[in-house]
C-alpha positions in Angstrom: -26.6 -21.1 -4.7 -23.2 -20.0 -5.3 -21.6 -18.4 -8.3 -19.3 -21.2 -9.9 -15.7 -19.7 -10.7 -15.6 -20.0 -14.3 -12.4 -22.2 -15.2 -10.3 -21.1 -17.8 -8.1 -22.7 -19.9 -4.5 -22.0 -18.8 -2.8 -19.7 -21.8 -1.3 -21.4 -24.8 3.0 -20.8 -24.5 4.3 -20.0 -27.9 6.1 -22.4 -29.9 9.3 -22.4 -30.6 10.9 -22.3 -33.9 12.4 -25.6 -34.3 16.1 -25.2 -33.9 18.6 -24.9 -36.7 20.9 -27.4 -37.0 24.5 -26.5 -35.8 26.7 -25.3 -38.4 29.8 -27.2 -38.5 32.7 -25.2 -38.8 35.9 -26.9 -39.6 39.1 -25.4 -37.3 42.2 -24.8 -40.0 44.7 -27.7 -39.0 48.1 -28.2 -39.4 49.3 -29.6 -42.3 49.9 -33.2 -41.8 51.8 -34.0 -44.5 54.5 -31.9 -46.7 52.5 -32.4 -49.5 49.5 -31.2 -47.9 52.1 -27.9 -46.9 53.2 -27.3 -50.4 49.4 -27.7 -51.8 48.1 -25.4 -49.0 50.9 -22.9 -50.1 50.5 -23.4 -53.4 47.1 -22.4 -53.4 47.8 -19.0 -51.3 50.9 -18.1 -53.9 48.4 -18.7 -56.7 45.7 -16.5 -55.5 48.1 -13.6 -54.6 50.0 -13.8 -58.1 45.9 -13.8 -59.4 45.0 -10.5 -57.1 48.7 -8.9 -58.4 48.3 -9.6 -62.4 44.8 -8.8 -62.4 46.0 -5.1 -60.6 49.0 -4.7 -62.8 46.2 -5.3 -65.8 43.8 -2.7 -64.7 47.0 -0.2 -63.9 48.4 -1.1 -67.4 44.8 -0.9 -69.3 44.6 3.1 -67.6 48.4 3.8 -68.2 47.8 3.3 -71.8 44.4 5.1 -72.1 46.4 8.4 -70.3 49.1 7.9 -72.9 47.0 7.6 -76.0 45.1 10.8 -74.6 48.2 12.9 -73.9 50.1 11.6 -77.2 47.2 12.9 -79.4 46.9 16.3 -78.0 50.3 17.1 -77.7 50.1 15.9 -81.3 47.6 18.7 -82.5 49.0 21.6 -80.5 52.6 20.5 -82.2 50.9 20.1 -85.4 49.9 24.0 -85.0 53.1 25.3 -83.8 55.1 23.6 -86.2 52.4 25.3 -89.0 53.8 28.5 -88.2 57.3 27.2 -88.4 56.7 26.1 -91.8 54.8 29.2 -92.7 58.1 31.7 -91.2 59.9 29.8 -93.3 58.5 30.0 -96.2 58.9 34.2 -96.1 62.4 33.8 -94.8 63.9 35.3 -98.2 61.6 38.0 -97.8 63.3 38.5 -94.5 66.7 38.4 -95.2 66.5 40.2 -98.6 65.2 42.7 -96.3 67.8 43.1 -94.1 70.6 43.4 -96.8 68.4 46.6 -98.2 68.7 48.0 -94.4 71.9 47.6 -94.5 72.5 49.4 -97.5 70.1 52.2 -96.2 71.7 52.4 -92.8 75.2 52.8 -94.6 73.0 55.9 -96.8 72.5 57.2 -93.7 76.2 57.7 -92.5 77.0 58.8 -95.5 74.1 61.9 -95.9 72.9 59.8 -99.2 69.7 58.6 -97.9 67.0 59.0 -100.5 64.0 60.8 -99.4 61.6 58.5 -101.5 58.9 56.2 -99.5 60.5 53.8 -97.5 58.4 50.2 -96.1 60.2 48.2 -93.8 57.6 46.2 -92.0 58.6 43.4 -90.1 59.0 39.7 -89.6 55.8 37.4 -88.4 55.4 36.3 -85.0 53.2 33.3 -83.7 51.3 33.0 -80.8 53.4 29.8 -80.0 51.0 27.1 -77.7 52.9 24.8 -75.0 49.8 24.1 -72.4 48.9 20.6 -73.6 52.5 19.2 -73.4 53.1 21.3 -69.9 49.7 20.1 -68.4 50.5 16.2 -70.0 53.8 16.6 -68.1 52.5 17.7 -64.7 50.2 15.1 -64.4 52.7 12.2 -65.4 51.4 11.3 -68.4 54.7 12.4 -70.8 57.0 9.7 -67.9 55.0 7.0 -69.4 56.0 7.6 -72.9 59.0 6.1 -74.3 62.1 7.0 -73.7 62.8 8.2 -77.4 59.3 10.1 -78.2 59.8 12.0 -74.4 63.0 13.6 -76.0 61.6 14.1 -79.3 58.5 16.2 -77.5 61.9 17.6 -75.2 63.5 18.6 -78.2 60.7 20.0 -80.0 59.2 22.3 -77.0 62.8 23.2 -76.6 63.2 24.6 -80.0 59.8 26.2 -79.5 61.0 28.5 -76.4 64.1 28.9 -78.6 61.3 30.8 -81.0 59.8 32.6 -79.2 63.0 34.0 -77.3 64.8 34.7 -80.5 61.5 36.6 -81.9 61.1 38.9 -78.9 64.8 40.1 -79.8 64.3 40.0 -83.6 60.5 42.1 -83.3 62.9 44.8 -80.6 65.5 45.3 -83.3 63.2 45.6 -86.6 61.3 48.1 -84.4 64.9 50.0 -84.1 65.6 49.5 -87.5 61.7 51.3 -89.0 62.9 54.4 -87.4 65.0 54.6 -91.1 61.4 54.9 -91.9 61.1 58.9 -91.1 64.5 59.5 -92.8 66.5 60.5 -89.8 69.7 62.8 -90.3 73.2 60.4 -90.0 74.8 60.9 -86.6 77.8 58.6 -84.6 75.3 57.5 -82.7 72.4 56.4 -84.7 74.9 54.9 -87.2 76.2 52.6 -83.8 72.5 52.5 -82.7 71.4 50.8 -86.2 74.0 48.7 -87.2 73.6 47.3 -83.4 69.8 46.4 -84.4 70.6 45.2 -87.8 73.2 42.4 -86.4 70.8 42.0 -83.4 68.2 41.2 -86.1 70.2 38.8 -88.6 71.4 36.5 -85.5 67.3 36.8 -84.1 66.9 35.1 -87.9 69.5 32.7 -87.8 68.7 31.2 -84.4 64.7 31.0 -85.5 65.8 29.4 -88.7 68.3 26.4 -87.6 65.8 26.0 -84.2 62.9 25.8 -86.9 65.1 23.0 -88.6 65.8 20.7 -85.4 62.1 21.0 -84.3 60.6 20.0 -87.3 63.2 17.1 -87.7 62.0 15.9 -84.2 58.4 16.5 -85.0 58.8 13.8 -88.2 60.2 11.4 -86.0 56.7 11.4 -84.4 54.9 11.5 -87.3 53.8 14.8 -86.9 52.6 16.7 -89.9 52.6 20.4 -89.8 49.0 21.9 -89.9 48.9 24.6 -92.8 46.1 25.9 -92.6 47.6 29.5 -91.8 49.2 31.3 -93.8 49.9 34.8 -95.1 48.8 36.1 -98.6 51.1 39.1 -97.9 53.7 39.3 -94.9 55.1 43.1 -94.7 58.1 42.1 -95.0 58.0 40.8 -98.7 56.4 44.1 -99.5 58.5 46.2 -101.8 61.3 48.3 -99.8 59.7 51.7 -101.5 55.5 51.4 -101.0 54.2 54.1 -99.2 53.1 53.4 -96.4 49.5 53.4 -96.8 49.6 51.6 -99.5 51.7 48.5 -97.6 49.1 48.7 -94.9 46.7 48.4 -97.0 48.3 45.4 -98.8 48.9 43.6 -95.4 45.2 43.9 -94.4 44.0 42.4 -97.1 46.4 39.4 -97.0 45.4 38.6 -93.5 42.9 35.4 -92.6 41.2 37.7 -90.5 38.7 40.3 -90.9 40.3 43.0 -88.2 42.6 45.9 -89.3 45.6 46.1 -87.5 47.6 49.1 -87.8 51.2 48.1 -88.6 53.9 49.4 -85.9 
């Protein structure tokens, strides 16, 4: 008997996902109309003036948030800087009583009549005057967006500031001239010219740091800036009395000072 060939049953085909029906997509046309123009235009204006207003929002929300930021730390370093200007001016009688006794002493001098008693000169304060805030505000842009009127006031007030700190450097060079009356030199031409130079160097070094104090701290109120006091002297050398010894004028100084250090005065 033969072996039967076993029939199979032919493979089942996979079935196919039922198709999807097309998806109709709708070609742009020409408007037919020019009402159907003006709508489709419309609608394109509209959605651009959207996209624009809705930019010019975000850009105006951040301008404001870097001006608020920049106005109120220019606002506390001015606030400092201004402090001292209030604090110098508070000793400026001390200063310029002091300068009419060195006149007197310098004219001693030419004359062989200086007196050979203690003699304190000391010398007028100096501040450690801060401009990074406003210079760092104004690098990145942020001082363009102020106003017209509060960018010259922070101008005028940095201005006056450099104005300070010029006219100091010249007033601390001449005082330091002047203290050599201090070790009761002999009268000569020279030193006579050399002094009286310092003491006329030193009065105009006053005057400028006086009326530049003034203009600042006028510009400074038109921001509403107060001046921080927190510093301030309980002595300043200069109001010390023209005929201390000198120890004992270092040792006032030292202990009118915020800080606990000891600074030998020059």
């Amino acid at each position: 008997m033969s072996d039967a060939v076993e029939s199979k049953p032919p493979p089942e085909l996979p079935k196919s996902e039922p198709e999807e029906p097309p998806v109709e997509i709708h070609k742009p046309h020409a408007a037919k109309t020019w009402k159907e123009f003006f709508i489709e235009l419309g609608t394109i204006v509209a959605g651009i003036l959207i996209a624009l207003g809705l930019e010019q929002t975000v850009e105006t929300t951040h301008n404001h948030s870097r001006t608020a930021q920049a106005r109120q730390t220019i606002h506390v370093e001015v606030s400092h800087n201004i402090g001292f200007l209030v604090s110098r001016a508070r000793i400026e009688s001390c200063v310029s009583r002091r300068l009419d006794e060195v006149e007197g002493l310098v004219a001693a001098v030419a004359a062989g009549k200086l007196s050979q008693g203690p003699i304190w000169l000391g010398h007028p304060p100096t501040f450690p005057i801060a401009t990074g805030q406003y210079t760092a505000a104004s690098q990145s842009g942020a001082v363009s967006l102020l106003s017209n009127q509060e960018q010259a006031d922070y101008a005028t007030i940095y201005a006056t500031l450099e104005e300070q700190n010029r006219a100091s450097a010249v007033e601390q060079a001449a005082w330091a001239d002047l203290r050599m009356l201090e070790k009761h030199p002999a009268g000569s031409p020279a030193l006579d010219l050399q002094l009286r130079s310092a003491l006329q160097k030193a009065r105009l070094a006053r005057w400028q740091i006086e009326t530049s104090a003034a203009v600042g701290r006028g510009a400074a109120s038109r921001l509403g800036i107060t001046p921080d006091e927190t510093f301030h002297w309980t002595q300043q050398s200069s109001c010390i009395p023209l005929n201390t010894e000198r120890a004992e004028a270092e040792k006032l100084v030292v202990n009118g000072r915020i800080e606990t250090s000891s600074f030998d005065e020059p």
